[in-house]
mmCIF file as Biopython writes it, N, C-alpha, C and O atoms, coordinates in Angstrom:
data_model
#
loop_
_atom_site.group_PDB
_atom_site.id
_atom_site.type_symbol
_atom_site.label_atom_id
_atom_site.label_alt_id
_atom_site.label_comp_id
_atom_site.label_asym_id
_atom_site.label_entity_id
_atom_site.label_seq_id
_atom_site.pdbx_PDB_ins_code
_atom_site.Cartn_x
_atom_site.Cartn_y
_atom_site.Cartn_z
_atom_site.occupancy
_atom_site.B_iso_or_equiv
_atom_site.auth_seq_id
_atom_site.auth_asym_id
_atom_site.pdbx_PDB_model_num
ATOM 1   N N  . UNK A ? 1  ? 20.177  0.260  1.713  1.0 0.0 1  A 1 
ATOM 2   C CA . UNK A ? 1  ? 19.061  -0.654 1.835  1.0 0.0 1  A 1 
ATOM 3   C C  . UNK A ? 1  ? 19.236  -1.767 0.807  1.0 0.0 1  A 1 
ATOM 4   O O  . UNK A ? 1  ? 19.227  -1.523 -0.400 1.0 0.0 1  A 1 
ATOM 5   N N  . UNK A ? 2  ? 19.407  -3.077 1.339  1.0 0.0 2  A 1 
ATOM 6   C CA . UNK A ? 2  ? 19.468  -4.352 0.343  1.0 0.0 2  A 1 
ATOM 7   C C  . UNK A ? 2  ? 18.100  -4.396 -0.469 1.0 0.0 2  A 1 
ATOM 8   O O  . UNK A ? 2  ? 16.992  -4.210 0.034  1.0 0.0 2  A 1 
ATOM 9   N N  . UNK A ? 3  ? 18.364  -4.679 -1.844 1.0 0.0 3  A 1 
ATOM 10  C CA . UNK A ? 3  ? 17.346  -5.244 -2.658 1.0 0.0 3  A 1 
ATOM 11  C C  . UNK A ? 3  ? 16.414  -5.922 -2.493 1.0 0.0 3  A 1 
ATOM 12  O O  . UNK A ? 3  ? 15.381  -5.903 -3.163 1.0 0.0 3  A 1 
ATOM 13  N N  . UNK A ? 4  ? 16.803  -6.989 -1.069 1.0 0.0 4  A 1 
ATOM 14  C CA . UNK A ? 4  ? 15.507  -8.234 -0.592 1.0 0.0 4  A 1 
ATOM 15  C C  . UNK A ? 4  ? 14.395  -7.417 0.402  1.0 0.0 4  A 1 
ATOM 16  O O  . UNK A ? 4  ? 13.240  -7.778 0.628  1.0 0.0 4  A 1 
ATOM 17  N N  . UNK A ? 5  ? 15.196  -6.008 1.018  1.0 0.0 5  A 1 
ATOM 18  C CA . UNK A ? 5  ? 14.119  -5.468 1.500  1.0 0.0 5  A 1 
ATOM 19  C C  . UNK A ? 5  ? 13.563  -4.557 1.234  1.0 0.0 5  A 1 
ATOM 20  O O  . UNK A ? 5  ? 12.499  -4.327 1.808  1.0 0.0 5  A 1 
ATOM 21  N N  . UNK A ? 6  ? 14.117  -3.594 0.159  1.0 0.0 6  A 1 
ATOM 22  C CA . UNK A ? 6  ? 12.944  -2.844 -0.902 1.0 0.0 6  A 1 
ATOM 23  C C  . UNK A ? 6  ? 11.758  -4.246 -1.397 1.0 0.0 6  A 1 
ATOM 24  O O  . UNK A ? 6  ? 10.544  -4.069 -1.294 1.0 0.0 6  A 1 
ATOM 25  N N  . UNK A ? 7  ? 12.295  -5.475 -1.877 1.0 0.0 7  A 1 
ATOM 26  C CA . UNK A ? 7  ? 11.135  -6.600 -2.211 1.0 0.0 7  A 1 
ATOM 27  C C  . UNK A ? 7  ? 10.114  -6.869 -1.323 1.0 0.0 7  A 1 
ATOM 28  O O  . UNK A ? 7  ? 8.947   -7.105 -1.636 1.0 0.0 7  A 1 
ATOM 29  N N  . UNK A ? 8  ? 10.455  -6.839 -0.498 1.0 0.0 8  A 1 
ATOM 30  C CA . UNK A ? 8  ? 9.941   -7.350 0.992  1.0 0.0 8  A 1 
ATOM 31  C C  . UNK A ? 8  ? 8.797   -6.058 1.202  1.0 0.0 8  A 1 
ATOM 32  O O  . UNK A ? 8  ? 7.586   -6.214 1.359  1.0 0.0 8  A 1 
ATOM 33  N N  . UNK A ? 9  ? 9.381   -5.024 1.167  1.0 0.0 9  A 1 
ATOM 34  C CA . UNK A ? 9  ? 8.089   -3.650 1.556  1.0 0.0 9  A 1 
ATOM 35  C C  . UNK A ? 9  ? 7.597   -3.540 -0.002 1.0 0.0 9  A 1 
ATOM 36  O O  . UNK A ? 9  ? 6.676   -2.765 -0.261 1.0 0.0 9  A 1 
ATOM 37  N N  . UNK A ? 10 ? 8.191   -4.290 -1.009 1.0 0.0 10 A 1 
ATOM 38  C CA . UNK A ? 10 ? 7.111   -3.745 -2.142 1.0 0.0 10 A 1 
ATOM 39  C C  . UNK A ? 10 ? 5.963   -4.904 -2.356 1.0 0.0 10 A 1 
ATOM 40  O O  . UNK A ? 10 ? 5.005   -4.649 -3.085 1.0 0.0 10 A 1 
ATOM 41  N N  . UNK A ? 11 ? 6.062   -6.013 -1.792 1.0 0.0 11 A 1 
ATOM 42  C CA . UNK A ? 11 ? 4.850   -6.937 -1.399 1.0 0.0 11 A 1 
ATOM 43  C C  . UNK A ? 11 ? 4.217   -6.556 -0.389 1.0 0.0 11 A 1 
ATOM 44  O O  . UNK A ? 11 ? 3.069   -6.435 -0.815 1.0 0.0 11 A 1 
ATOM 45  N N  . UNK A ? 12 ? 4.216   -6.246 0.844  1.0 0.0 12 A 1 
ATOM 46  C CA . UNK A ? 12 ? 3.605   -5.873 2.193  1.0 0.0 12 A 1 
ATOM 47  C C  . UNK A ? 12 ? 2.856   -4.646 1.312  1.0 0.0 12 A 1 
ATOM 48  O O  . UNK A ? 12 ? 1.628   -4.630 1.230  1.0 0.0 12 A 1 
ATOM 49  N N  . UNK A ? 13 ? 3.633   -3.686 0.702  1.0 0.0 13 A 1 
ATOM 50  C CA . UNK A ? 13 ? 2.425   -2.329 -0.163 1.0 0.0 13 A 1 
ATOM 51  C C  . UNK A ? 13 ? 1.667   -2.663 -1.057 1.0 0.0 13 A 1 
ATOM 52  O O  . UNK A ? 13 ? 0.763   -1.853 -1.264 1.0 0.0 13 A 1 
ATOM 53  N N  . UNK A ? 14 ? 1.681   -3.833 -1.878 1.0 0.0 14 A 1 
ATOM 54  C CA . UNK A ? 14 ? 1.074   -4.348 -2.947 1.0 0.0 14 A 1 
ATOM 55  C C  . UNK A ? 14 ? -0.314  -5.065 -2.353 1.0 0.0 14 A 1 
ATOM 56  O O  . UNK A ? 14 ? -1.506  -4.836 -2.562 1.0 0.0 14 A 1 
ATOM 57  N N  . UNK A ? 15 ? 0.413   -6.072 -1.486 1.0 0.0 15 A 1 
ATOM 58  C CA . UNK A ? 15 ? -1.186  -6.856 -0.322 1.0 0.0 15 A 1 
ATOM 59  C C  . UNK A ? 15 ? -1.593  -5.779 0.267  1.0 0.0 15 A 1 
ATOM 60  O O  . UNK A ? 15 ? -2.823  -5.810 0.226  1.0 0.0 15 A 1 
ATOM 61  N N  . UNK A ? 16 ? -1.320  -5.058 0.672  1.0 0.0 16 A 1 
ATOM 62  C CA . UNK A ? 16 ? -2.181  -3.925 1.536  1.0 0.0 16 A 1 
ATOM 63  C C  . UNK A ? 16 ? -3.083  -3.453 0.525  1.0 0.0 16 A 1 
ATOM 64  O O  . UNK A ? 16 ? -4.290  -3.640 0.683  1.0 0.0 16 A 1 
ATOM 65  N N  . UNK A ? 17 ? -2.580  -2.770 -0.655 1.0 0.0 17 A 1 
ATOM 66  C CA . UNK A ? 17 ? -3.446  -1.944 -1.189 1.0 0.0 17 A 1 
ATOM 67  C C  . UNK A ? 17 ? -4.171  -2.532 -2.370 1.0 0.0 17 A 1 
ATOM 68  O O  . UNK A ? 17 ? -4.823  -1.816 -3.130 1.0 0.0 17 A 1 
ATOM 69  N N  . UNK A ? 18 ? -4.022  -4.284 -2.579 1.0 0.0 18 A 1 
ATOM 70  C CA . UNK A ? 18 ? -5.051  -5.102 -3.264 1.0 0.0 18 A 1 
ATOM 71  C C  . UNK A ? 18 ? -6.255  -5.470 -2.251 1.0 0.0 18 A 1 
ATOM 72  O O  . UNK A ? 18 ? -7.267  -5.905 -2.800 1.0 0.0 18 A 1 
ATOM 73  N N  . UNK A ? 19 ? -6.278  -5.346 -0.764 1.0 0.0 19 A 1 
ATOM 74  C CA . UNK A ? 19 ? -6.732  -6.140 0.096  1.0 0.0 19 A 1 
ATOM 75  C C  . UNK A ? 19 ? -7.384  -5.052 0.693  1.0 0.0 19 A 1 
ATOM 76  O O  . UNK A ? 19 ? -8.390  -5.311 1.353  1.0 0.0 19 A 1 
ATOM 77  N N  . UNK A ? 20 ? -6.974  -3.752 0.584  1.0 0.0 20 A 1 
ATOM 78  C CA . UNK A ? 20 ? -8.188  -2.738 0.719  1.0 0.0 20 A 1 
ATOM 79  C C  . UNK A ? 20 ? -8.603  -2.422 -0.365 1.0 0.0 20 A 1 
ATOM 80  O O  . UNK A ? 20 ? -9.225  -1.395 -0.093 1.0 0.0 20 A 1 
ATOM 81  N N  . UNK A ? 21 ? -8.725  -2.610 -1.642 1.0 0.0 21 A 1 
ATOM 82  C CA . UNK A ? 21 ? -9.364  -2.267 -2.740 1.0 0.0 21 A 1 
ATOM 83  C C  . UNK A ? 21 ? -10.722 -3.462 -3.230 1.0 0.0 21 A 1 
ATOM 84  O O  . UNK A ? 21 ? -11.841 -3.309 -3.719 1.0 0.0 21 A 1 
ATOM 85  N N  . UNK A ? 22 ? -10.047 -4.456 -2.866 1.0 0.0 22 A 1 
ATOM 86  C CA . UNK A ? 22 ? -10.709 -5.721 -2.754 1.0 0.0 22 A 1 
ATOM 87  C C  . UNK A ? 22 ? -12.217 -5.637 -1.925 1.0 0.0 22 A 1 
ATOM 88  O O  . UNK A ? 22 ? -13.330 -6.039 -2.262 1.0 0.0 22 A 1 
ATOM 89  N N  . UNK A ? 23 ? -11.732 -4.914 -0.662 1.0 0.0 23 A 1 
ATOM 90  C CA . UNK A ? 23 ? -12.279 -4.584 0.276  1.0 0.0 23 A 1 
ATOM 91  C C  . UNK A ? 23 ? -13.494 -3.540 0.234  1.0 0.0 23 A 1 
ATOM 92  O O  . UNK A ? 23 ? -14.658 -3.624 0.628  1.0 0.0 23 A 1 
ATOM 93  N N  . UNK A ? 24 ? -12.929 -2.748 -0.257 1.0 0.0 24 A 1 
ATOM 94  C CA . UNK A ? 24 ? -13.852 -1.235 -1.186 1.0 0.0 24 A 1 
ATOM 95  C C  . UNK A ? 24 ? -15.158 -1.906 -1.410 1.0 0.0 24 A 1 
ATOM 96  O O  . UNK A ? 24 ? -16.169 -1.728 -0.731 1.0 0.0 24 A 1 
ATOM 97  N N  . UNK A ? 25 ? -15.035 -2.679 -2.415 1.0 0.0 25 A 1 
ATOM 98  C CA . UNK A ? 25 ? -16.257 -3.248 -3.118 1.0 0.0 25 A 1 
ATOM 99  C C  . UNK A ? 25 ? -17.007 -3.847 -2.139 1.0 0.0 25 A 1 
ATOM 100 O O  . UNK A ? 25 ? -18.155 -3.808 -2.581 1.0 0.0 25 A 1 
ATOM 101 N N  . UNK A ? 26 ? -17.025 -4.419 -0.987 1.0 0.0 26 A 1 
ATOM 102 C CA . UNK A ? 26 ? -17.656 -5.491 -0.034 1.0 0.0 26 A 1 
ATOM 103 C C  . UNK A ? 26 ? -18.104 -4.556 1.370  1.0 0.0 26 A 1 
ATOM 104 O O  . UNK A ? 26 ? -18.915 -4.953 2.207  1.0 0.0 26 A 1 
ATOM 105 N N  . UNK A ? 27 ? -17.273 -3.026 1.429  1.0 0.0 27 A 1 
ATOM 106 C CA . UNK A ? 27 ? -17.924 -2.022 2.568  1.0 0.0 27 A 1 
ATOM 107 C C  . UNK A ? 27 ? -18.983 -1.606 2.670  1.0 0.0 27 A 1 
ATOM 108 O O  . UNK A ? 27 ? -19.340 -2.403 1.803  1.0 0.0 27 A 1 
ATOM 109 N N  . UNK A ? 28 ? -19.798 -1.143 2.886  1.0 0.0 28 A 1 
ATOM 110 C CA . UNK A ? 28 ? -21.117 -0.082 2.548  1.0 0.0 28 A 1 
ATOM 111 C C  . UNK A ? 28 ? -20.190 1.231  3.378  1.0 0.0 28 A 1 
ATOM 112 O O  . UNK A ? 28 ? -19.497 1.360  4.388  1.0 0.0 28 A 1 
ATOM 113 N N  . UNK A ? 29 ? -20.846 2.323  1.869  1.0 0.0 29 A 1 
ATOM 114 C CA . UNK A ? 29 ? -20.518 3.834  2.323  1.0 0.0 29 A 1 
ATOM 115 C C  . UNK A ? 29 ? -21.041 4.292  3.643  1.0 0.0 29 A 1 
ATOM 116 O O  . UNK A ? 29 ? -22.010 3.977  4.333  1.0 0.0 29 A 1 
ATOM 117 N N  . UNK A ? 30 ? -20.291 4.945  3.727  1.0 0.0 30 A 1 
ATOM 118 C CA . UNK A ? 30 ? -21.090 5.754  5.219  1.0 0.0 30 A 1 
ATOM 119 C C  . UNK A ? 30 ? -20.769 4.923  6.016  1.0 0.0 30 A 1 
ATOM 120 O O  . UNK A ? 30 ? -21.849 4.655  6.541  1.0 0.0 30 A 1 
ATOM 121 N N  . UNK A ? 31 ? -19.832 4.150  6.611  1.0 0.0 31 A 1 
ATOM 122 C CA . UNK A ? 31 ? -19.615 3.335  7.886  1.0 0.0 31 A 1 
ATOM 123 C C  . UNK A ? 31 ? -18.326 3.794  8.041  1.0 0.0 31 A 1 
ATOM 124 O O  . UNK A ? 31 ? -17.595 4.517  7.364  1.0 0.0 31 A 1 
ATOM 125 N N  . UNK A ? 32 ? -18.190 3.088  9.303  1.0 0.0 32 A 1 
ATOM 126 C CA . UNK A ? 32 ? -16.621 3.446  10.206 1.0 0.0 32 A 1 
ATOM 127 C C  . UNK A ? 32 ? -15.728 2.401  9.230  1.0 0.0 32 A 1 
ATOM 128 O O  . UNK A ? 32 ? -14.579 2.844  9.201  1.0 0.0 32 A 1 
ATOM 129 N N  . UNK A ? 33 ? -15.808 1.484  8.626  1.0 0.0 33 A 1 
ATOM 130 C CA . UNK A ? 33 ? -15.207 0.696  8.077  1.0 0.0 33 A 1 
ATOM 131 C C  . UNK A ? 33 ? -15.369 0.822  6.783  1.0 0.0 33 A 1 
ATOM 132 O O  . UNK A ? 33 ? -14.746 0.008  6.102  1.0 0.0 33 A 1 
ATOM 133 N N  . UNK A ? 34 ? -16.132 1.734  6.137  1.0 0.0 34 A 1 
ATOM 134 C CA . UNK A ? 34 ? -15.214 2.376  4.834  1.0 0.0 34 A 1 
ATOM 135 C C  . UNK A ? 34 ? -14.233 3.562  4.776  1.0 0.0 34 A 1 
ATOM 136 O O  . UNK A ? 34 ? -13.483 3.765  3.821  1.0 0.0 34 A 1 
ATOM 137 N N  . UNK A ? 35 ? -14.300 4.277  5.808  1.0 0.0 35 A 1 
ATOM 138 C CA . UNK A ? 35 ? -13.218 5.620  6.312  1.0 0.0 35 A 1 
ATOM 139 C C  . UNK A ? 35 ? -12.175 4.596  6.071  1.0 0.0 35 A 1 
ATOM 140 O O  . UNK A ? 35 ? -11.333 4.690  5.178  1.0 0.0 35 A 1 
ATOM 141 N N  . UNK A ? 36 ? -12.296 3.337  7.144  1.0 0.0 36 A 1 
ATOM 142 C CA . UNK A ? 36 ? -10.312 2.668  7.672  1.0 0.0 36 A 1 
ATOM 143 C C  . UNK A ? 36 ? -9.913  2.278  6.223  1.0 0.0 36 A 1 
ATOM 144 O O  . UNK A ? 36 ? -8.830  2.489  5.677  1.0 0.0 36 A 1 
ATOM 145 N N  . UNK A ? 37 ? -11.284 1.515  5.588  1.0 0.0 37 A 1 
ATOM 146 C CA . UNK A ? 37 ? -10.441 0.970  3.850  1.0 0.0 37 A 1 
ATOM 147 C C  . UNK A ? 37 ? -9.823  2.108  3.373  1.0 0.0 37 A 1 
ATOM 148 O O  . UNK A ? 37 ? -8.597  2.014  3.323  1.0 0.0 37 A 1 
ATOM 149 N N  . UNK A ? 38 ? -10.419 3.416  2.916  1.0 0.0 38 A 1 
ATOM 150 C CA . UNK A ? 38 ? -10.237 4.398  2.243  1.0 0.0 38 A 1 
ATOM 151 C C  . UNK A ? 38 ? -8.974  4.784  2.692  1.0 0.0 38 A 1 
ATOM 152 O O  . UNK A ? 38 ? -8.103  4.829  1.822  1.0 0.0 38 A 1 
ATOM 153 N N  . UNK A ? 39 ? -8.549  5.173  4.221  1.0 0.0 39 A 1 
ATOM 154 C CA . UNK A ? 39 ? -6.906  5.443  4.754  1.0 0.0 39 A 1 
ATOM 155 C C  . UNK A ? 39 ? -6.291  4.710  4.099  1.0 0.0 39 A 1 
ATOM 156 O O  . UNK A ? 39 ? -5.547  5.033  3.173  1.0 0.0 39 A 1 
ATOM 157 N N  . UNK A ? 40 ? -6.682  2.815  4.781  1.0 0.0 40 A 1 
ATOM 158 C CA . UNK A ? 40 ? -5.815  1.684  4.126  1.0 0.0 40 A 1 
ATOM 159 C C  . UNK A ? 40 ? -5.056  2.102  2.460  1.0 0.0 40 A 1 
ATOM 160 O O  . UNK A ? 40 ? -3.866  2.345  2.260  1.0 0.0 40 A 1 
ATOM 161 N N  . UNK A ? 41 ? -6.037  2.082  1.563  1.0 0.0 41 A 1 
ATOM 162 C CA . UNK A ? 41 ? -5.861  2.370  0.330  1.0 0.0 41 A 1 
ATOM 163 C C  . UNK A ? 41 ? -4.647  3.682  0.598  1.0 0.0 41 A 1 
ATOM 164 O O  . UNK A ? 41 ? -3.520  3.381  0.203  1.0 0.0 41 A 1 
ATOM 165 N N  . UNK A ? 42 ? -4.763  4.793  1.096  1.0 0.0 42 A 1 
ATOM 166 C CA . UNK A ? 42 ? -3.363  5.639  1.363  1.0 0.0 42 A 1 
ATOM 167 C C  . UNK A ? 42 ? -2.520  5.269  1.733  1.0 0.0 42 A 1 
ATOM 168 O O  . UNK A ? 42 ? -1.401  5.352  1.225  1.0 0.0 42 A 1 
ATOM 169 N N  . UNK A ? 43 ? -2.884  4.646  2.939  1.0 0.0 43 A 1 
ATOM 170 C CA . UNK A ? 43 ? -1.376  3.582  3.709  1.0 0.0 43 A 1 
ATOM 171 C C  . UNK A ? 43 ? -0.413  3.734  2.134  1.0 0.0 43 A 1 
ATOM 172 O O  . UNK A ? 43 ? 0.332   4.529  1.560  1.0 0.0 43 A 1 
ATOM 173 N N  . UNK A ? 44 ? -1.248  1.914  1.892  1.0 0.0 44 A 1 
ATOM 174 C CA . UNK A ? 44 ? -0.552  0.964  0.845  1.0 0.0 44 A 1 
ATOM 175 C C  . UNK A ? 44 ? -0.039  2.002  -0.181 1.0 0.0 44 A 1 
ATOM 176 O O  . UNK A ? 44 ? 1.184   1.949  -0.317 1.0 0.0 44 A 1 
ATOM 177 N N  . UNK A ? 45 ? -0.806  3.143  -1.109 1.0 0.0 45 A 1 
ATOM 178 C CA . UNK A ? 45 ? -0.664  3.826  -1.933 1.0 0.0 45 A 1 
ATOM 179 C C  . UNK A ? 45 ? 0.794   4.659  -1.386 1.0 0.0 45 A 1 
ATOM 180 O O  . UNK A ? 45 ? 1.600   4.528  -2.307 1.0 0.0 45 A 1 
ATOM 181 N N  . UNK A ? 46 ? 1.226   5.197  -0.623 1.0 0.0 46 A 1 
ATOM 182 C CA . UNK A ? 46 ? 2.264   5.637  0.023  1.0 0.0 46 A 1 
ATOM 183 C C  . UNK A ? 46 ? 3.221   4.997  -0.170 1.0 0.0 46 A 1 
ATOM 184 O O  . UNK A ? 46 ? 4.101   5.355  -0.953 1.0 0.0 46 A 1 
ATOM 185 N N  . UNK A ? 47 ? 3.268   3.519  0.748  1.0 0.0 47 A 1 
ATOM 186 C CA . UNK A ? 47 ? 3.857   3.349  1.126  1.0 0.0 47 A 1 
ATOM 187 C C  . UNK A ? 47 ? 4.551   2.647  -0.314 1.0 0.0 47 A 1 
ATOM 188 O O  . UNK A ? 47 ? 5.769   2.478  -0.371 1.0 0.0 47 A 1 
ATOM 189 N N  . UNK A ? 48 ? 4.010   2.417  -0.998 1.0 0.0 48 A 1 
ATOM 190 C CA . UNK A ? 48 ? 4.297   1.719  -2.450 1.0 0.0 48 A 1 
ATOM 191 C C  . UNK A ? 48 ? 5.252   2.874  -3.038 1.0 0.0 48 A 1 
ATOM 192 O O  . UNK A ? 48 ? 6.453   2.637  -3.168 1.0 0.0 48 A 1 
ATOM 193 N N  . UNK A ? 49 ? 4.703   4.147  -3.399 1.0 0.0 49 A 1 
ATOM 194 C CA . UNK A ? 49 ? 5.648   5.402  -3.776 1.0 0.0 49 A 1 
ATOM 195 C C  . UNK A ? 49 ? 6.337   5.532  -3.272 1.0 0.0 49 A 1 
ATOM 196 O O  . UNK A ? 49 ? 7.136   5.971  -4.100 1.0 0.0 49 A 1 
ATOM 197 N N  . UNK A ? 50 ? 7.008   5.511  -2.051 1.0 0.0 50 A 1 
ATOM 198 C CA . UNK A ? 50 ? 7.501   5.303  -0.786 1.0 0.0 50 A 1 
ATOM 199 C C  . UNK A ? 50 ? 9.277   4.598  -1.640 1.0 0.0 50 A 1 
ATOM 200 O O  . UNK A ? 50 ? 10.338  5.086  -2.029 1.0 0.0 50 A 1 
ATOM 201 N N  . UNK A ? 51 ? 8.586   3.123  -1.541 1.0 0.0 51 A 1 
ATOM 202 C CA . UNK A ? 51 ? 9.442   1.779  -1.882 1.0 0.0 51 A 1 
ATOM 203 C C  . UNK A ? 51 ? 10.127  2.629  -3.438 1.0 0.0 51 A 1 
ATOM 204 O O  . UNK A ? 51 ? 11.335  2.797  -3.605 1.0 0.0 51 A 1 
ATOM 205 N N  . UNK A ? 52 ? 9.185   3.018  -4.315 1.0 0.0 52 A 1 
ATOM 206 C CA . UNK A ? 52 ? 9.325   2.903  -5.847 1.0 0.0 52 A 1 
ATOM 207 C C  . UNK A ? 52 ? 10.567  3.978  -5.627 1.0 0.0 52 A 1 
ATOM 208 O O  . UNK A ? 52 ? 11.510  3.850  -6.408 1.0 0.0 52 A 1 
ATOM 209 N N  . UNK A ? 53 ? 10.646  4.979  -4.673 1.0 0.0 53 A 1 
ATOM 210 C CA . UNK A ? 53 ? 11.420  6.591  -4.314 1.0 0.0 53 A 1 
ATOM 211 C C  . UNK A ? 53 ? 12.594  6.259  -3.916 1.0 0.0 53 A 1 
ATOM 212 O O  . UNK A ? 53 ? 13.624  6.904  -4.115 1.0 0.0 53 A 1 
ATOM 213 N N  . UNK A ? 54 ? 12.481  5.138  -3.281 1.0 0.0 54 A 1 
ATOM 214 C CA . UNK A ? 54 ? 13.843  4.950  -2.417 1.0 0.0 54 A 1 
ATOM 215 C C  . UNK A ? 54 ? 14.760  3.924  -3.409 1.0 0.0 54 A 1 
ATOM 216 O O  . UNK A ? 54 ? 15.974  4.092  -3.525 1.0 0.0 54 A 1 
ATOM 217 N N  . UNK A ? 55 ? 14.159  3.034  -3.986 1.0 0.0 55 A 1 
ATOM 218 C CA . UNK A ? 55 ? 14.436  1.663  -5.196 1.0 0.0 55 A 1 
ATOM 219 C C  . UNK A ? 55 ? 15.094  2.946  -6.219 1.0 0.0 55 A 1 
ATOM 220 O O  . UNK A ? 55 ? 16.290  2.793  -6.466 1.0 0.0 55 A 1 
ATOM 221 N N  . UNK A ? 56 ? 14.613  3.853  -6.667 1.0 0.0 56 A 1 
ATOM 222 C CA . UNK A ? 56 ? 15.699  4.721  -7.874 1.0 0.0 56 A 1 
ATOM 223 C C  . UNK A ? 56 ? 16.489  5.371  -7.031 1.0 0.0 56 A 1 
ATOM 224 O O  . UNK A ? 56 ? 17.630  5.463  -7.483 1.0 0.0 56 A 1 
ATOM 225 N N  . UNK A ? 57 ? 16.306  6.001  -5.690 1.0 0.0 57 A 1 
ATOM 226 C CA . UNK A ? 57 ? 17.684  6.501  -5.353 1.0 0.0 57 A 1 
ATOM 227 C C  . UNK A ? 57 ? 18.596  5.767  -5.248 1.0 0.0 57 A 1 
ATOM 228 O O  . UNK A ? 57 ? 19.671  5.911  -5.830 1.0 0.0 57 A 1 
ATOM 229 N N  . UNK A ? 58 ? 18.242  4.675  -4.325 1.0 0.0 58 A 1 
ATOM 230 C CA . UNK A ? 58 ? 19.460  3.617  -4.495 1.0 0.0 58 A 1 
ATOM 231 C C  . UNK A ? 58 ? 20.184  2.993  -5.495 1.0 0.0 58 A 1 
ATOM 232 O O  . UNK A ? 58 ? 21.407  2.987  -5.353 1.0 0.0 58 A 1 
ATOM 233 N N  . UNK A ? 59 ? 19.824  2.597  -6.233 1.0 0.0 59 A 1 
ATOM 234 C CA . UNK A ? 59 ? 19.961  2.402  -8.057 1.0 0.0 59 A 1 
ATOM 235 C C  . UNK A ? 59 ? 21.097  3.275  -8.749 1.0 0.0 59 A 1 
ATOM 236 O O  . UNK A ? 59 ? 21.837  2.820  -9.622 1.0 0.0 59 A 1 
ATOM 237 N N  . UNK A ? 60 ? 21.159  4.676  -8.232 1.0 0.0 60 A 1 
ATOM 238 C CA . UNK A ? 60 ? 21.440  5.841  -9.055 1.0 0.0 60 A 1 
ATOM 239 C C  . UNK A ? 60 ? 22.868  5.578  -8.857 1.0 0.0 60 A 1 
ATOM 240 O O  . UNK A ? 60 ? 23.709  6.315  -9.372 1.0 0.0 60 A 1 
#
C-alpha cells in the first residue's frame, strides 16, 4: 500500500470522525439520528485504527 493512500484514508477517517463529533453536540438524544452519529463516530474511530495498523506494518 503506497504512502499517498494510507494519507488519503487517514483524512477521509479524520473528517468522518470530526464531522460526527461535531455533530454529537447539534443531535438531540433519543432520535434515529443520534444512533447513525454514534455508529458514524465507530465508523471513523475504526477506520482511523484501521489506517494507524496497517501504516506500522508497512513501515516495519
Amino acid at each position: 500500500m503506497t504512502p499517498e493512500m494510507l494519507k488519503g484514508f487517514y483524512r477521509i477517517a479524520v473528517f468522518i470522525l470530526g464531522a460526527s463529533i461535531a455533530l454529537l453536540f447539534v443531535v438531540k438524544p433519543d432520535t434515529a439520528e443520534f444512533v447513525v452519529t454514534v455508529l458514524t463516530i465507530g465508523i471513523g474511530a475504526a477506520l482511523l485504527v484501521l489506517v494507524i495498523l496497517t501504516s506500522r506494518y508497512f513501515n516495519k
